[in-house]
N, C-alpha and C positions, 0 to 999 in steps of 0.2 A: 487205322493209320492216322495220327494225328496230321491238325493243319499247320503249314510251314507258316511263322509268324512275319511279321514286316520286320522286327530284325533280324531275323534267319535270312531272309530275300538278301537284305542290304547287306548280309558278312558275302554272301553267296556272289553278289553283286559285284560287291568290292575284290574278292579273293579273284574272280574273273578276268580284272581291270589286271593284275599283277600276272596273270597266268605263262605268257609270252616270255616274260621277266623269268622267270625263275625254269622254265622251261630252259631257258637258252644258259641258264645258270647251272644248272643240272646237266645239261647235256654236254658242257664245256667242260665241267668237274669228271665226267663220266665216260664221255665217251660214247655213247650206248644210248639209242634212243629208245631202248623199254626201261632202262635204270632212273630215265630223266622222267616218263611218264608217271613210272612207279615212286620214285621221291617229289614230286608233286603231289600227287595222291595224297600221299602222308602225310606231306605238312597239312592238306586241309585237315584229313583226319585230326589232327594232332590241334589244327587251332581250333576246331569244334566243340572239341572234348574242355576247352579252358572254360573256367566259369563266367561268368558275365563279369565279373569283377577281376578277373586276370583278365580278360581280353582288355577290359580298360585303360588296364596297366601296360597297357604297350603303348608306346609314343610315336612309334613310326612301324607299322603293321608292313612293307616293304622289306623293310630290312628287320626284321623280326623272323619274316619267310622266307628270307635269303637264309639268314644265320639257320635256320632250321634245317632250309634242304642241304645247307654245307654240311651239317652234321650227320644227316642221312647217307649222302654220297658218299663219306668218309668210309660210313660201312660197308657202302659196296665196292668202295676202289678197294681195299684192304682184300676181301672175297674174291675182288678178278685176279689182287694180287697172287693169292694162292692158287686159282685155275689157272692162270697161265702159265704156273712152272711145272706143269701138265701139255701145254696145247701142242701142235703137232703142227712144225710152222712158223710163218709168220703171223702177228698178232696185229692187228687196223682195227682205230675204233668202227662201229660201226657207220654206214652211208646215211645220211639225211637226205634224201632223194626230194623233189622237191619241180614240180613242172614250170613253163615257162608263163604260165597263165597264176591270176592273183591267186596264191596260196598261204592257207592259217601259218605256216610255219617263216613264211617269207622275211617275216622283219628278225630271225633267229638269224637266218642265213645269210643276211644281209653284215654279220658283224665278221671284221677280220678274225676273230679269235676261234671262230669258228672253223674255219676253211680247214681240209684235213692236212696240207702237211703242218697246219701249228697245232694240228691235234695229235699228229704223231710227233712232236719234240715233247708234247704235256705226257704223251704216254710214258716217255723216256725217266718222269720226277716219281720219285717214293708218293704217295696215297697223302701223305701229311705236306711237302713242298709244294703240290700240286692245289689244293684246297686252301694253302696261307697264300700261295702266289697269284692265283687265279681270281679269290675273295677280294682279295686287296687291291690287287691290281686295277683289276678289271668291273671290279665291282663296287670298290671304295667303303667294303667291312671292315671295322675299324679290329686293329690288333688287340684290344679288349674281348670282342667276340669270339674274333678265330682263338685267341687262346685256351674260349670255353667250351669251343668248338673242339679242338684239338686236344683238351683236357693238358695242357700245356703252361709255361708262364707265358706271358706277353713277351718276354726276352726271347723265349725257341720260339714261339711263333713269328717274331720279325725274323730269325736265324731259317727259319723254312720258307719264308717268300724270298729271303736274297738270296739262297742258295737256288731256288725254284727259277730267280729270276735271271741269276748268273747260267744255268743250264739251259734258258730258251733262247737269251742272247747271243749263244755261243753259235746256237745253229737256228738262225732267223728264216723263216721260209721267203722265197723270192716276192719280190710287191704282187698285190693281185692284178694280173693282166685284163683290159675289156672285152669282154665277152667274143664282142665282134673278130679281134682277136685270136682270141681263144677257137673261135669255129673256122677262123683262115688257114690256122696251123693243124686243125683236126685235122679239115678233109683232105689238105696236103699228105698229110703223114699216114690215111687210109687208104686214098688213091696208091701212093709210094708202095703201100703195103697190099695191095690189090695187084700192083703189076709185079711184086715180086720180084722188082729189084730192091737187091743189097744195099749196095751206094746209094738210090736217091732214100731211101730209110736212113741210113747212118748218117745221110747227110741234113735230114730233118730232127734228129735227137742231138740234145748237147751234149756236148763230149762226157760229163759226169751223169749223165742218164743214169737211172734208176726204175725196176721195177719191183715192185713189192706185192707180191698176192698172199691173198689171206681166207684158208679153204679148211681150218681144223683139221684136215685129215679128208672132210667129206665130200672133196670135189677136187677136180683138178686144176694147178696153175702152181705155177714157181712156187718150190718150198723154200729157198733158198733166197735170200736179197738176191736180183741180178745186176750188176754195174758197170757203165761204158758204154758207149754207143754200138760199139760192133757189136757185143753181148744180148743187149736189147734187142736191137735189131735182129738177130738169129732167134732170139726167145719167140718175138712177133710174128716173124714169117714163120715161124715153126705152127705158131697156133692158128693161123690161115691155114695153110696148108691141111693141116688136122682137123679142122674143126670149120674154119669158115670164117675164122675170127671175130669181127664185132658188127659185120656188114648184116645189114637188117634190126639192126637195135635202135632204140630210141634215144633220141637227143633228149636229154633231163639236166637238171644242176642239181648236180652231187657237192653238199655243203656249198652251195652258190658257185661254184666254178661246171664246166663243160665237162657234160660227161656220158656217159649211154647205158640206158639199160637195156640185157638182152634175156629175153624169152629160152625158155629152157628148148633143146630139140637133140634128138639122136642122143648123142652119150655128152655132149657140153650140156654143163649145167648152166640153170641161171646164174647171173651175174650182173655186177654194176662195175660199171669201172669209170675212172678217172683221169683226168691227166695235169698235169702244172705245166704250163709255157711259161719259158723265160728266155730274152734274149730271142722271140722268133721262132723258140725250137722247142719241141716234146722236151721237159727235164725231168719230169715223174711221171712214172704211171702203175696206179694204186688198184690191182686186181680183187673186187669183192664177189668168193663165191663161196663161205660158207654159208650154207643156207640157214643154220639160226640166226647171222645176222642181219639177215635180209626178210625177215617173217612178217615187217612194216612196210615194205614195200611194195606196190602194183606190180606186179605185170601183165 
C-alpha cells in the first residue's frame, strides 16, 4: 500500500472543506439522502482520477464539484423518474432526521431550501427543470455549465430554470415557523389527539390540512393525499386508536422543522413524521414509513 503524499492529504483536505456544500447540493437535487451520499462519492472519485495537470486547470474547485455532482444527480433523478411510475402510493423525498444536539448535517438543514414541503414542490419539476432551477438559483451555476450539465444549449437551460422556477412559485411553502412554535402547536394537537376529541383536532389543523404518507406498498399509512380538516382529523384519530399513534416517539428535526421519530412495535411500523404550522395550526403532515427510506436513520 503506497504512502498518501502531501498533495493527496491537501486534495483530501480541501474536498472535506467543500463536503457540507455539496452534500446539501445533492440532497436538494435529489431528494434522497443515499443518492446525495452516493454523488458525493463520485465526484471525489472522479476529481482523483484527473491528472495533476487537469486538476490545475480548474479555477474554482467548488464549483467545479458542484457542476459535477449536478451532473451525477441528473442520472439519478431521471432513474427515480422511471421508479416511480411503479411506486404504490405516495412518493416523499426522503427524512433528513437530524437531533437537537450539534449535528454534521446541521448547517444542511439549516437552509430553507431544504425543508420538505419545498422539497416536495422540487419533486413536482421534470429531472432537467429541477437541476437548471436549483443550480442557479440556489447555487449561482452559471448557465454555461448547467447547459453542459444538461447536454443542452444555454438558451433550454435558462428555459428549465424559469419554467422550474415559475412551478415553485406558484406553490411557495408557508415561512418557516420558530421551533418553539412549532413544539406549542405539536403538543396541542397530540394532547387534542390523545383525548379523542373531534372538534378540539379539527380545531387545531387548518382548514387546507393535508396529509401525505409515503409506505411503497411496505407499511401502512394514507395511500391517498388526505385534505381538509375534518378528513385529517378522522385519518389521526383513526391511527391512535389502531395503533397508538405517535405517543412515545422521539422529538427529532425532520429537514430542520419538528418532527418525531417512532420505534417500530406490534404491527406499526417505524416511522418519522413531520408536520408544517402555519397560522397557529397543523397544515401538513408528512407520514415517512417506508422502510428503505428510512435505512439512515436511528432508532
Amino acid at each position: 500500500m503506497g504512502c498518501v503524499t502531501a498533495a493527496e492529504q491537501t486534495l483530501a483536505a480541501t474536498f472535506t472543506e467543500h463536503r457540507s456544500h455539496l452534500i446539501g447540493v445533492a440532497y436538494r437535487l435529489t431528494g434522497s439522502v443515499a443518492d446525495a451520499e452516493d454523488a458525493v462519492q463520485e465526484a471525489w472519485l472522479r476529481l482523483t482520477r484527473l491528472s495533476d495537470r487537469a486538476r490545475e486547470d480548474i479555477q474554482e474547485l467548488r464549483g467545479w464539484l458542484t457542476t459535477v455532482v449536478g451532473r451525477i444527480c441528473l442520472d439519478r433523478l431521471r432513474s427515480a423518474a422511471v421508479r416511480r411510475e411503479k411506486y404504490v402510493g405516495q412518493w416523499l423525498p426522503e427524512p433528513l432526521v437530524t437531533s437537537f444536539e450539534d449535528d454534521p448535517l446541521e448547517s444542511v438543514v439549516r437552509d430553507d431550501g431544504v425543508r420538505m414541503a419545498a422539497l416536495v414542490v422540487l419533486d413536482r419539476l421534470t429531472p432537467e427543470q429541477r437541476v437548471a432551477f436549483v443550480l442557479h438559483d440556489a447555487f449561482g451555476v452559471p448557465f454555461e455549465s448547467i447547459a453542459e450539465t444538461l447536454g443542452c444549449t444555454v438558451g433550454t437551460a435558462r428555459q428549465h430554470a424559469s419554467r422550474g422556477r415559475r412551478a415553485a412559485s406558484a406553490a411557495p411553502p408557508p415561512p418557516r415557523v420558530a421551533l418553539d412554535e412549532q413544539r406549542e402547536v405539536l403538543e396541542r394537537f397530540l394532547a387534542a389527539l390523545a383525548s379523542g376529541d373531534v372538534d378540539a383536532v379539527v380545531g387545531l389543523l387548518h382548514p387546507d390540512a393535508v396529509v401525505v404518507g409515503d409506505s411503497g406498498g411496505k407499511a401502512r399509512t394514507a395511500i391517498n393525499v388526505i385534505t381538509g380538516a375534518e378528513k385529517v382529523a378522522r385519518f389521526a384519530l383513526g391511527l391512535v386508536r389502531r395503533y397508538g399513534g405517535l405517543h412515545g416517539g422521539e422529538a427529532v428535526l425532520v429537514n430542520g422543522e419538528l418532527g418525531i421519530k417512532v420505534r417500530a412495535r406490534d404491527d406499526l411500523a417505524a416511522r418519522v413524521s413531520t408536520f408544517v404550522v402555519r397560522d397557529g395550526k397543523v397544515a401538513a403532515f408528512y407520514d415517512f414509513a417506508n422502510p428503505d427510506k428510512l435505512k439512515h436513520v436511528r432508532f
